[in-house]
C-alpha positions as CSV (number, residue, x, y, z in Angstrom):
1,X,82.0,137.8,95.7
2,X,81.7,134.1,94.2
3,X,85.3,135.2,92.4
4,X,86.9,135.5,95.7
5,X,85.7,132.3,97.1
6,X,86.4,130.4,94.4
7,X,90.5,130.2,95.1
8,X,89.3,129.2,98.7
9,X,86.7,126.6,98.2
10,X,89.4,124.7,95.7
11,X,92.2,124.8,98.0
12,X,90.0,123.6,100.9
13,X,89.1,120.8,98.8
14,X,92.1,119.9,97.3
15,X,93.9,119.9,100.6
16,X,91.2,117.7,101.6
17,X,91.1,115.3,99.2
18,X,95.6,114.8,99.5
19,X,94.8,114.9,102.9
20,X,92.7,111.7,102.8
21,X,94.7,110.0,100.3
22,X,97.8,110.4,102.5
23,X,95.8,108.9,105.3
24,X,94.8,105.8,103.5
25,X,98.0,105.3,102.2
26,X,99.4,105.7,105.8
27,X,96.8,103.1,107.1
28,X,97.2,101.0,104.4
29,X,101.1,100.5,106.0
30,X,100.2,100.0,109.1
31,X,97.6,97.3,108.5
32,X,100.2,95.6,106.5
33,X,102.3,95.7,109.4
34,X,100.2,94.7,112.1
35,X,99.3,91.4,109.7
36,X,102.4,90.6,109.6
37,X,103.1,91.2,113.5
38,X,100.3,89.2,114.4
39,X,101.7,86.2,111.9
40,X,105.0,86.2,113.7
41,X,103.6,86.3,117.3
42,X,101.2,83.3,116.0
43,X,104.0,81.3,114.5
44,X,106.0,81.6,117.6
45,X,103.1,81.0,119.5
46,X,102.6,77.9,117.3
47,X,99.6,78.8,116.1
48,X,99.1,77.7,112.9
49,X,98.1,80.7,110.5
């Protein structure tokens, strides 16, 4: 029994753990992006950054 769920429990958690990577790398991106967003918005709001 402990055989068959092996397979499952390691795909579960692999899935998992590309899953999350992709999502930090994803966020990672956008928060880049929205910095630099907000530093062109200021500078042609002339806020100083």
């Amino acid at each position: 029994m402990m055989a068959d769920l092996l397979p499952i429990l390691l795909t579960g958690a692999v899935s998992g753990l590309v899953t999350w990577g992709g999502l930090r790398v994803e966020l990672r991106y956008l928060r880049r992006d929205v910095d630099k967003a907000h530093t062109r918005i200021d500078r042609m709001q002339g806020i100083p950054a």
